[in-house]
MARLO-662836 format. One record per atom (N, C-alpha, C): chain; atom name; x, y, z. Coordinates in steps of 0.02 Angstrom, whole numbers, plus 50000, padded with zeros to 5 digits. Layout:
// MARLO-662836
ATOM;A;CA;X;Y;Z
...
// end
This chain:
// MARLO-662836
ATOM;A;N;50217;49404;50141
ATOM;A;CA;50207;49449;50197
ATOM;A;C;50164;49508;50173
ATOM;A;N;50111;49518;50218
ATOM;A;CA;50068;49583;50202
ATOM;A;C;50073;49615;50259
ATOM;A;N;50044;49697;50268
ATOM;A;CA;50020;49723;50321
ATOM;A;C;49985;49762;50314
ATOM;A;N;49940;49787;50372
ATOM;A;CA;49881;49813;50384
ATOM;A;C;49887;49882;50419
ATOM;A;N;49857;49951;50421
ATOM;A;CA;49881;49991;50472
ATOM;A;C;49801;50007;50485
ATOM;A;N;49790;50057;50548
ATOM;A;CA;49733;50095;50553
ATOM;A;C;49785;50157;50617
ATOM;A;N;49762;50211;50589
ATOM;A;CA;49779;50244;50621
ATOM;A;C;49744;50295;50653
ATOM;A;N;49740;50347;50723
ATOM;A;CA;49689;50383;50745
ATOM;A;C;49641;50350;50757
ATOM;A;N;49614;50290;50792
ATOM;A;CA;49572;50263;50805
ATOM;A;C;49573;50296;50879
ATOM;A;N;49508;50305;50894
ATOM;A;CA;49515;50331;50975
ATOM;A;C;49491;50254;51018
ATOM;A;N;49539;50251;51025
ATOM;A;CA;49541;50192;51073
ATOM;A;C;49626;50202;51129
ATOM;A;N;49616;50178;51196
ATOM;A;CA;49676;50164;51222
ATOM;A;C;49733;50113;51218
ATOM;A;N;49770;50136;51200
ATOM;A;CA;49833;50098;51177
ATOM;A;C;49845;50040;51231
ATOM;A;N;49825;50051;51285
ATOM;A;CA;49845;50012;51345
ATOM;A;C;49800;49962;51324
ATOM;A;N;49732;49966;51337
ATOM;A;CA;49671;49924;51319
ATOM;A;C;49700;49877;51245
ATOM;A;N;49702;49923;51205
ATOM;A;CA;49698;49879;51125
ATOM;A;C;49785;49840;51144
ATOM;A;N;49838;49832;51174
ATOM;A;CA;49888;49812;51180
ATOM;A;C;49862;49751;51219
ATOM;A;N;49823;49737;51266
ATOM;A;CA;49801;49686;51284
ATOM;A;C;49770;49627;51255
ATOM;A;N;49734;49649;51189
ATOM;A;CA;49721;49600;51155
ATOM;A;C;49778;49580;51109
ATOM;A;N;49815;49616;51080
ATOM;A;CA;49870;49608;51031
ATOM;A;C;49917;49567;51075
ATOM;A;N;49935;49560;51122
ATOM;A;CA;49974;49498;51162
ATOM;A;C;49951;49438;51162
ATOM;A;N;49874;49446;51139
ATOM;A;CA;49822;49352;51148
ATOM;A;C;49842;49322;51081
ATOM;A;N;49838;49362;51019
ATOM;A;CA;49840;49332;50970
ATOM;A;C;49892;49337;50918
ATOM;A;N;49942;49386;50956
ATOM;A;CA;50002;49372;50927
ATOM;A;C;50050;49300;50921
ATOM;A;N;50071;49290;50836
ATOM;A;CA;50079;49211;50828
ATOM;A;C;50045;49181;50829
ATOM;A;N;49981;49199;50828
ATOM;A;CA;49920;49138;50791
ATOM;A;C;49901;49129;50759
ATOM;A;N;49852;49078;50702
ATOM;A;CA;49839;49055;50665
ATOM;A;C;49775;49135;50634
ATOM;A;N;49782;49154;50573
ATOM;A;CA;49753;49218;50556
ATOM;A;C;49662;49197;50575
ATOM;A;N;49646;49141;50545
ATOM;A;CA;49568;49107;50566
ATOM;A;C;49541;49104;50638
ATOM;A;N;49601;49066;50665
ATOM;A;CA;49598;49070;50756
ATOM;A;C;49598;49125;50778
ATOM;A;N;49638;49165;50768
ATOM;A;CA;49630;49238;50798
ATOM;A;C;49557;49273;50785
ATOM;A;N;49550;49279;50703
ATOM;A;CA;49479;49316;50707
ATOM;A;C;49421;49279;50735
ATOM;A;N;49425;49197;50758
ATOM;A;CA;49381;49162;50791
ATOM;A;C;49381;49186;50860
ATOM;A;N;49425;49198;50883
ATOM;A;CA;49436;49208;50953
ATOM;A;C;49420;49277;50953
ATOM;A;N;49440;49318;50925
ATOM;A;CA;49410;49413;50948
ATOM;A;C;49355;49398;50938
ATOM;A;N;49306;49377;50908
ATOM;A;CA;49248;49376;50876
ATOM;A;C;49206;49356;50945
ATOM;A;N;49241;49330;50995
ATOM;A;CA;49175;49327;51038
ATOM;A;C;49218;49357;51117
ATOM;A;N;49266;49400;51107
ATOM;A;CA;49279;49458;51139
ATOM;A;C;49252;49500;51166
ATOM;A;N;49236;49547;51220
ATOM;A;CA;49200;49587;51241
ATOM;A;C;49218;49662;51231
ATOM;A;N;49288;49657;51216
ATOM;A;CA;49310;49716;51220
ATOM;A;C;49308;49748;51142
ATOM;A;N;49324;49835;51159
ATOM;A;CA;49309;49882;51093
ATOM;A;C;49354;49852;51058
ATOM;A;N;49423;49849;51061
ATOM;A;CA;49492;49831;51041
ATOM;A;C;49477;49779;50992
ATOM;A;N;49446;49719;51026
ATOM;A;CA;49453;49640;50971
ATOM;A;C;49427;49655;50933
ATOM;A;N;49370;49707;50931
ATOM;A;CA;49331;49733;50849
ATOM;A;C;49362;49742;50791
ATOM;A;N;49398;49798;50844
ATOM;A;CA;49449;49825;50795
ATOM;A;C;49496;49800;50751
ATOM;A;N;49548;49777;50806
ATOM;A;CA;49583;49738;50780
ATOM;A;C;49564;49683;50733
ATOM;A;N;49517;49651;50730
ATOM;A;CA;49490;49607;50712
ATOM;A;C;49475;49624;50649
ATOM;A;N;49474;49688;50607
ATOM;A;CA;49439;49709;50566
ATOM;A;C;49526;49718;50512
ATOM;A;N;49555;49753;50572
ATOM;A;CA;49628;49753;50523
ATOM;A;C;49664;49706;50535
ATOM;A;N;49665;49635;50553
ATOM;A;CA;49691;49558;50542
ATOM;A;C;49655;49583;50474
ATOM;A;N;49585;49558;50474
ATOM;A;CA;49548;49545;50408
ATOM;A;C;49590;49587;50339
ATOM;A;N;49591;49627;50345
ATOM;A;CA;49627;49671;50303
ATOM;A;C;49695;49648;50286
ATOM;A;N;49739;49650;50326
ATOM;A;CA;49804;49612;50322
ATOM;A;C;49796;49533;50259
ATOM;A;N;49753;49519;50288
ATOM;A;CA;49740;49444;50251
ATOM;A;C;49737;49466;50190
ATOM;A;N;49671;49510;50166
ATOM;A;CA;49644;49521;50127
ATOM;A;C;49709;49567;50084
ATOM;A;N;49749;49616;50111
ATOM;A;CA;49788;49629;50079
ATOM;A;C;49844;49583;50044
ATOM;A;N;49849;49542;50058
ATOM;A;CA;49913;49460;50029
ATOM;A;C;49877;49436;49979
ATOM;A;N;49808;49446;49954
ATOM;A;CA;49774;49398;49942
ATOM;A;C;49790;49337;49979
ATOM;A;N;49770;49324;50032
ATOM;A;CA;49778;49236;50051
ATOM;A;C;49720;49231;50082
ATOM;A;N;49736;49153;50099
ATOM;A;CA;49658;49130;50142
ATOM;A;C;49663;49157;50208
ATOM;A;N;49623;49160;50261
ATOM;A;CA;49646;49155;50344
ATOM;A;C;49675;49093;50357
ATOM;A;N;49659;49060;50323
ATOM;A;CA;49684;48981;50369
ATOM;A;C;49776;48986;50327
ATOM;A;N;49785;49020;50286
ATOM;A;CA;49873;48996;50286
ATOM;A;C;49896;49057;50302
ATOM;A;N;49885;49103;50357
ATOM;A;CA;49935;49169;50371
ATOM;A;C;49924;49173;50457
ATOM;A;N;49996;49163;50462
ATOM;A;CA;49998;49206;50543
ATOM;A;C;50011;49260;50560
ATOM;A;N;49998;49259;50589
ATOM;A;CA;50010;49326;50622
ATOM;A;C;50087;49351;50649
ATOM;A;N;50097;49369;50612
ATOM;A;CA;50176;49383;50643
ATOM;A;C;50189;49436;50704
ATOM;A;N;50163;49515;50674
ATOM;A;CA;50157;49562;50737
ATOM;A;C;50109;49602;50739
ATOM;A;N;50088;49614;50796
ATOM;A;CA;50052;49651;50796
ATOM;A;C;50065;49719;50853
ATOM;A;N;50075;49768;50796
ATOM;A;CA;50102;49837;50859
ATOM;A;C;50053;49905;50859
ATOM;A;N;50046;49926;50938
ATOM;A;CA;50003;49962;50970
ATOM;A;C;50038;50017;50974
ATOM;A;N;50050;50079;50929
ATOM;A;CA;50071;50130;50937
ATOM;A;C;50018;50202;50985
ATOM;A;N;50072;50233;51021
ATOM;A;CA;50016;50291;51039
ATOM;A;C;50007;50345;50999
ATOM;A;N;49950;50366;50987
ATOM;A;CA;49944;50439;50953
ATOM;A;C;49921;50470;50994
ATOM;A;N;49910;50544;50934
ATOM;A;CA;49917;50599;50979
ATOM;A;C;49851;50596;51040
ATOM;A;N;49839;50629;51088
ATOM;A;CA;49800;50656;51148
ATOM;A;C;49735;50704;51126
ATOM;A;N;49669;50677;51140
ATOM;A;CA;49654;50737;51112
ATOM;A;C;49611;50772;51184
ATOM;A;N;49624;50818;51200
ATOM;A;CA;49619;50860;51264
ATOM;A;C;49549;50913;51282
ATOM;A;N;49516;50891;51322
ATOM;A;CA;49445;50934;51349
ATOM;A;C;49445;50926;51396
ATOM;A;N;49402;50967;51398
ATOM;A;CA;49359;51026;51483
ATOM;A;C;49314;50990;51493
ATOM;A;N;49286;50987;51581
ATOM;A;CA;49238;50931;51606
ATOM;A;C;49213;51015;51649
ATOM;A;N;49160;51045;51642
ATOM;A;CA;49149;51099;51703
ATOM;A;C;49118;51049;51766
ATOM;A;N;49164;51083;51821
ATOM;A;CA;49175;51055;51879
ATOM;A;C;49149;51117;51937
ATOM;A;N;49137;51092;51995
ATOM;A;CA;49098;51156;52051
ATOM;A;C;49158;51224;52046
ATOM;A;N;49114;51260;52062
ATOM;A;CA;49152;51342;52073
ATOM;A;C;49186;51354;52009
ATOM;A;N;49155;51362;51969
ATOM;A;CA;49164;51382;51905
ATOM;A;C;49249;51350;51868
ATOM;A;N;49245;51298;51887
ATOM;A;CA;49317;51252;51884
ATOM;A;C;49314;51211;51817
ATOM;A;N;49379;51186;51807
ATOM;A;CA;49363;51141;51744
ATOM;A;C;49417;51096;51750
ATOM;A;N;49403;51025;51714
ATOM;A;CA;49443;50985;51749
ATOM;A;C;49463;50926;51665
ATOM;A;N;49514;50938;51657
ATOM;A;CA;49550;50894;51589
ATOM;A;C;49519;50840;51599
ATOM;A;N;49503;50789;51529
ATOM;A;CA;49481;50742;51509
ATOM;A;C;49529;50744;51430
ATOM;A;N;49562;50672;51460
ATOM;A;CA;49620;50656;51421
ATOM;A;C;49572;50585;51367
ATOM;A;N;49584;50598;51311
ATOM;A;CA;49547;50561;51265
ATOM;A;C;49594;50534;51219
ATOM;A;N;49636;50475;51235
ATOM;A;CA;49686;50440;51188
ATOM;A;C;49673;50404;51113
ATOM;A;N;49707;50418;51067
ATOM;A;CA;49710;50387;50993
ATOM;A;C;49754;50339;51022
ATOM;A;N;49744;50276;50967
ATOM;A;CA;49808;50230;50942
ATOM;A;C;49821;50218;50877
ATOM;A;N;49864;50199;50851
ATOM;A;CA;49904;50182;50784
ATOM;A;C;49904;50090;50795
ATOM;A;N;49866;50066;50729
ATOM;A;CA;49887;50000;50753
ATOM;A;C;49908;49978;50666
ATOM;A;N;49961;49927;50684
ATOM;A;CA;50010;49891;50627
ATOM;A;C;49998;49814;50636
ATOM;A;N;49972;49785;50588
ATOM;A;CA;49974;49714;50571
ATOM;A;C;50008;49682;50537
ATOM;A;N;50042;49637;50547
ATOM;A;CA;50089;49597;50482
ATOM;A;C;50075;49519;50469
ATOM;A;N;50059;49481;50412
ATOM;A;CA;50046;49420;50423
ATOM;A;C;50082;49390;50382
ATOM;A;N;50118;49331;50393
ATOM;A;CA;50167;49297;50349
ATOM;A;C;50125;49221;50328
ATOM;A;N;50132;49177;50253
ATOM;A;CA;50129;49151;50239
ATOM;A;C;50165;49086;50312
ATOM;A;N;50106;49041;50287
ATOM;A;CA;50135;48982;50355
ATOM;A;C;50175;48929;50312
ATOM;A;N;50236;48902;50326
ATOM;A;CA;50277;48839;50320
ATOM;A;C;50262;48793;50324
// end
């Protein structure tokens, strides 16, 4: 068993949780085959810390699954949009925390 972290990535937790549901429990090769022709920011990502995970076990991709993969939220990071009549209007800019784990396959 290895794992992978990245943390403060500005990405939305909601978004990057969507891909972590596709390839959770899959084959570590299949998975990075499959983000790899993904559209979204997320499968990059993620895709980069699978790789890592692997790479941390020393193992191949083809003998590690994926056991979990968890989408933590971080912190908020908070700005001003100037808006009419001298107004200003929040722009909420979300981090995530992401955790990989890959186990040797049976």
């Amino acid at each position: 068993m290895s794992t992978a972290k990245l943390r403060f990535i500005r990405l939305s937790p909601l978004k990057a949780r969507l891909v972590a549901k596709e390839i959770q429990g899959m084959n570590a090769e299949l998975a990075l085959a499959k983000m790899e022709f993904m559209p979204n920011k997320a499968a990059k990502i993620i895709a980069k810390v699978v790789a890592s995970a692997v790479a941390n076990g020393g193992y191949d991709a083809n003998e590690v699954v994926i056991s979990s993969v968890r989408i933590d939220k971080g912190p908020v990071l908070k700005r001003f949009k100037a808006r009419a009549r001298g107004m200003g209007t929040r722009i909420i800019k979300p981090t995530s925390h992401i955790f990989v784990e890959v186990t040797k396959e049976q």
